[in-house]
C-alpha atoms as a printed R data frame, in Angstrom:
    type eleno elety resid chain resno      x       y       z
1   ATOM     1    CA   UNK     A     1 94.432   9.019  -3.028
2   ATOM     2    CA   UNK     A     2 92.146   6.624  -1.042
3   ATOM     3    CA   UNK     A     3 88.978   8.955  -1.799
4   ATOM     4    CA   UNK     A     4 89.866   8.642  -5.901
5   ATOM     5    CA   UNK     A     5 90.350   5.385  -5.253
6   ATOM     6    CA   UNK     A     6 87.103   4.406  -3.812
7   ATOM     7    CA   UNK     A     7 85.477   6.943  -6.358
8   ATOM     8    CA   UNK     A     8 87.017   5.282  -9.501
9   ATOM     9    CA   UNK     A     9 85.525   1.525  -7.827
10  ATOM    10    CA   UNK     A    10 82.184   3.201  -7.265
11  ATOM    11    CA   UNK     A    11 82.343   4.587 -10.711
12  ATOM    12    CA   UNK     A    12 83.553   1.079 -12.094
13  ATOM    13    CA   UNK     A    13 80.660  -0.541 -10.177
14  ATOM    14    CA   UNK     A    14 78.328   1.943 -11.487
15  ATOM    15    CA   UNK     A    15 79.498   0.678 -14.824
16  ATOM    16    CA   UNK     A    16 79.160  -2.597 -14.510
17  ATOM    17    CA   UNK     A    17 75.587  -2.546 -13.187
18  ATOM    18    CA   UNK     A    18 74.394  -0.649 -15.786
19  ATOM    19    CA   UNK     A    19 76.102  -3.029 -18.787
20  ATOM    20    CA   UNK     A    20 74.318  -6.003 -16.281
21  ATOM    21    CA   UNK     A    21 70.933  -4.522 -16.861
22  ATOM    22    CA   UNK     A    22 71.428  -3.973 -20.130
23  ATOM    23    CA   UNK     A    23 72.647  -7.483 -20.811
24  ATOM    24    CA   UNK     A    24 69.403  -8.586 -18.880
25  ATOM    25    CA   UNK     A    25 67.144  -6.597 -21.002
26  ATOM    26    CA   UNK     A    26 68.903  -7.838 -24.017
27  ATOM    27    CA   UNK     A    27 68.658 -11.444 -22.977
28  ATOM    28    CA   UNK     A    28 64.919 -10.672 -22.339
29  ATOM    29    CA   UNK     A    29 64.218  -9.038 -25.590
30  ATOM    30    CA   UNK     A    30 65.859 -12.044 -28.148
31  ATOM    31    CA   UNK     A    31 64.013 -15.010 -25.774
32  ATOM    32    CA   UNK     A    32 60.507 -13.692 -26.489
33  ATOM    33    CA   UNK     A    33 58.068 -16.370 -26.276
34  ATOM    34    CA   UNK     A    34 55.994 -17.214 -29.465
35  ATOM    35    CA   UNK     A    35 52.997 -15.426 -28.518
36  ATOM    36    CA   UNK     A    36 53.319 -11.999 -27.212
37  ATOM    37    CA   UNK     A    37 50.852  -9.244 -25.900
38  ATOM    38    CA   UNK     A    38 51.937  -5.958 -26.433
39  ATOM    39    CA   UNK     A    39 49.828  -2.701 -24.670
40  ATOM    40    CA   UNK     A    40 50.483   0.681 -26.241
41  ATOM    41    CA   UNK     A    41 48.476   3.740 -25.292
42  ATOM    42    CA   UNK     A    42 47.729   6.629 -27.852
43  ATOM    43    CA   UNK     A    43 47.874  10.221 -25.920
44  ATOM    44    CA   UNK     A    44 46.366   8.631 -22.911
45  ATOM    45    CA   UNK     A    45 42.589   8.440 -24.471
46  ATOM    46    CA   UNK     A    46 42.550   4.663 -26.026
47  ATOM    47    CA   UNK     A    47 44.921   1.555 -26.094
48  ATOM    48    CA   UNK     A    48 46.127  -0.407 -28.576
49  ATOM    49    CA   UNK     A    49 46.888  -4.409 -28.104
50  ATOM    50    CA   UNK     A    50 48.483  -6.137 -30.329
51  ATOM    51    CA   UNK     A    51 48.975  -9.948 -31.105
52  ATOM    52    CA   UNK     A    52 51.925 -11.452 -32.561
53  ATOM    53    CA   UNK     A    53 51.711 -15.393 -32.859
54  ATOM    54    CA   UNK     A    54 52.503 -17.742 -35.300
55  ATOM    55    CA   UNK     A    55 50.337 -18.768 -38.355
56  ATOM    56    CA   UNK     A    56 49.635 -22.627 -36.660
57  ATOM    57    CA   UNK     A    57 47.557 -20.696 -33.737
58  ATOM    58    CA   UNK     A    58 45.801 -18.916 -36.603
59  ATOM    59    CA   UNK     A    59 45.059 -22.590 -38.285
60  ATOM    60    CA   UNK     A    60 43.971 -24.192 -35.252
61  ATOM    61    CA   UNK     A    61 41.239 -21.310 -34.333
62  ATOM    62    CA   UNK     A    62 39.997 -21.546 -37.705
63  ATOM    63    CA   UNK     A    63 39.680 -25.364 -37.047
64  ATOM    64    CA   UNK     A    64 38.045 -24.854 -33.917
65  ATOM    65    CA   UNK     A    65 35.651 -22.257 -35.046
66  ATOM    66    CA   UNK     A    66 34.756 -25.090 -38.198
67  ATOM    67    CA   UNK     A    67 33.652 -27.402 -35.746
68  ATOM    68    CA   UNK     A    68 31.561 -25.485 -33.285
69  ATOM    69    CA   UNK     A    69 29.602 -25.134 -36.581
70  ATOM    70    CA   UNK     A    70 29.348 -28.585 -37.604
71  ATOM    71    CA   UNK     A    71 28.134 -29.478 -34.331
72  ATOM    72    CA   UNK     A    72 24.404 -28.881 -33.221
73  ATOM    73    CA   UNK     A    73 25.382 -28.236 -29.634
74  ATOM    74    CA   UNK     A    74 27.262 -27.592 -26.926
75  ATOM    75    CA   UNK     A    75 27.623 -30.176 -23.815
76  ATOM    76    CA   UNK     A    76 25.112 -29.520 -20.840
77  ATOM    77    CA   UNK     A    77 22.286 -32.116 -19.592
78  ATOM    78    CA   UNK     A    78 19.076 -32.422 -19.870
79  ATOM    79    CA   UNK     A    79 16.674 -34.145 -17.890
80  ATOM    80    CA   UNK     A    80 15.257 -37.347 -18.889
81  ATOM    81    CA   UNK     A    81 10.973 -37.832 -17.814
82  ATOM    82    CA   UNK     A    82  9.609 -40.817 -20.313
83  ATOM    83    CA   UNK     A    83 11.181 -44.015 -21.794
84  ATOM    84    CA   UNK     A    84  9.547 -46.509 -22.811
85  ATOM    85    CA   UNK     A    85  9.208 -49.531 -25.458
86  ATOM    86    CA   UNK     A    86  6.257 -51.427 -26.925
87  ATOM    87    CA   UNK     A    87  3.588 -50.926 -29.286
88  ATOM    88    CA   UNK     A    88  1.702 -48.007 -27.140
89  ATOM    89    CA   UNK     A    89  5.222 -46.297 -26.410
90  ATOM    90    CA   UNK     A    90  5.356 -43.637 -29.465
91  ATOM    91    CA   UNK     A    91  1.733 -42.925 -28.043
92  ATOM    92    CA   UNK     A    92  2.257 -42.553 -24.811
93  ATOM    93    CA   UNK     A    93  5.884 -40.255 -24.882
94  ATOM    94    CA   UNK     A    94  3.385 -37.925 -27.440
95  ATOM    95    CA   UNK     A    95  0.914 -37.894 -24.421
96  ATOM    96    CA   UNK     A    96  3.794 -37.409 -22.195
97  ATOM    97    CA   UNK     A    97  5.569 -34.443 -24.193
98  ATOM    98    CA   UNK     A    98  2.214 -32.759 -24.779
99  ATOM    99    CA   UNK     A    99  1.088 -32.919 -20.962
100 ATOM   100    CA   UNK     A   100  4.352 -31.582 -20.482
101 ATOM   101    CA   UNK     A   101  4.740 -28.512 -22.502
102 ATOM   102    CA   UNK     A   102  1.222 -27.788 -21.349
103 ATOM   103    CA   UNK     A   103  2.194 -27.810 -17.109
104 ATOM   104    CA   UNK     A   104  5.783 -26.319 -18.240
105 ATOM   105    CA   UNK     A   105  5.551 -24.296 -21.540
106 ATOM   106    CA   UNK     A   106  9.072 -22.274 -20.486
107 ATOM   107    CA   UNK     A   107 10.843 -25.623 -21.011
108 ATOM   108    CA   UNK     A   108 11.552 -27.124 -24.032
109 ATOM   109    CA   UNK     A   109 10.775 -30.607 -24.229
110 ATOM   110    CA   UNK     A   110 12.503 -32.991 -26.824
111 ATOM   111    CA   UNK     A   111 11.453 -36.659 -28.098
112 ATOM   112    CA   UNK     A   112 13.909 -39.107 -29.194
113 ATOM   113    CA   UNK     A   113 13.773 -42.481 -30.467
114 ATOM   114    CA   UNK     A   114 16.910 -44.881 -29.775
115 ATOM   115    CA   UNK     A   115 16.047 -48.329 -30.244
116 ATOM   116    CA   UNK     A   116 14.146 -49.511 -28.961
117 ATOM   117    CA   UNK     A   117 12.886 -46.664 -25.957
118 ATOM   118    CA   UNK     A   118 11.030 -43.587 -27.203
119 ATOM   119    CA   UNK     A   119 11.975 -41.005 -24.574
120 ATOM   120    CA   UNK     A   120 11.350 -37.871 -23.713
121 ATOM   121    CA   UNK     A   121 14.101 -35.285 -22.933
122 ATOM   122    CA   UNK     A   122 13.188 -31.739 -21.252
123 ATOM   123    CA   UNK     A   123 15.433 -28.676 -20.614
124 ATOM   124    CA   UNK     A   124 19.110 -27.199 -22.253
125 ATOM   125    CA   UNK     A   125 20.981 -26.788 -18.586
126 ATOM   126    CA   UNK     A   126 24.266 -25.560 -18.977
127 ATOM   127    CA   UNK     A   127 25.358 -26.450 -15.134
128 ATOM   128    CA   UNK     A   128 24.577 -29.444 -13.540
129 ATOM   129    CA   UNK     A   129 23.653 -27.143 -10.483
130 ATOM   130    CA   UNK     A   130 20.754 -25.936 -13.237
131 ATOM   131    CA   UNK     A   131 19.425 -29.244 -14.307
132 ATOM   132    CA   UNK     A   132 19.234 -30.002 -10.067
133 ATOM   133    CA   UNK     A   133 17.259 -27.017  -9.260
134 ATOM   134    CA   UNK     A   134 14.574 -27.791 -12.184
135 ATOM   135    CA   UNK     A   135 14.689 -31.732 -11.281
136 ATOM   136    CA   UNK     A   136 13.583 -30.830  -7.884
137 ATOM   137    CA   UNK     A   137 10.722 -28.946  -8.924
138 ATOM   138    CA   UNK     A   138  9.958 -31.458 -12.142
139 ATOM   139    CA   UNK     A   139  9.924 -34.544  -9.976
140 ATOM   140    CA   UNK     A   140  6.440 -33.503  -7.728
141 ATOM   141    CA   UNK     A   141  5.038 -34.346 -11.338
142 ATOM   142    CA   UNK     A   142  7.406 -36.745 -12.882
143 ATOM   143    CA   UNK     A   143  9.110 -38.881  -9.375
144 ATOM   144    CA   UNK     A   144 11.165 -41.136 -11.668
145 ATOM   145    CA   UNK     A   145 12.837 -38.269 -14.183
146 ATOM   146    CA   UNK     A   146 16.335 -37.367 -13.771
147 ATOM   147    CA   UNK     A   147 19.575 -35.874 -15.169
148 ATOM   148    CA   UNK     A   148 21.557 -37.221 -18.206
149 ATOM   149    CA   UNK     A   149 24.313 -35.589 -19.992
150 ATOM   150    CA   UNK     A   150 23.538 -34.428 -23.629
151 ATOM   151    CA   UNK     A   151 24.228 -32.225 -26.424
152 ATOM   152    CA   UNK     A   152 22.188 -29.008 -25.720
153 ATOM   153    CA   UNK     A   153 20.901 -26.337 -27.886
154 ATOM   154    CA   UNK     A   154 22.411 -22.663 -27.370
């Protein structure tokens, strides 16, 4: 009697694990989050992934992707070498441009006017850590030029 006693508990406890899980799994399954990832293989030579999110994360890529066409850049720096005003400065950040494309013709070098400096702009670093490197080797030539943060070409 004790042994089919214990055996119909063990049973009953076997039960009630199982109906646990299952509750678990079912409480998983209905509290998806919004955006899920799910990985099926096909025979074991390819995958499959698939995306399941709602139509505002669609929107908001396709607003993102719009932008990074409107603008003519991405951030990075750039490394300022000329800026000057007066009647001689257009002249002189030509000079300066030209002399430097000529030492440095792997760099581009860009001339700006913002009133009332005309300066001269040289690089597209992505890193900071990039525009330092090339500032150490640009100031030898150039001892007052250094790093400013700008819109750079891709």
């Amino acid at each position: 009697m004790l042994l089919n006693m214990s055996t119909k508990e063990l049973f009953l406890g076997f039960i009630f694990l199982v109906l646990s899980v299952c509750a678990v799994d079912a409480q998983r399954i209905t509290d998806r989050p919004q955006i899920l990832t799910n990985l099926s293989h096909n025979d074991g030579a390819g995958g499959r992934i698939e995306i399941i999110q709602p139509e505002q994360c669609e929107d908001l890529l396709k607003m993102k992707i719009a932008n990074n066409y409107l603008q003519k850049g991405i951030p990075g720096f750039r490394i300022l070498i000329f800026s000057a005003s007066g009647q001689t400065a257009r002249a002189r950040s030509i000079e300066t441009r030209q002399a430097f494309m000529k030492r440095y013709p792997e760099m581009n070098a860009y001339q700006e006017y913002n009133t009332p400096n005309f300066q001269i702009y040289v690089g597209d670093f992505r890193t900071k850590n990039d525009a330092l490197r090339e500032l150490k080797r640009i100031e030898r030539v150039y001892p007052r030029a250094y790093i400013v943060a700008a819109t750079i070409q891709i």
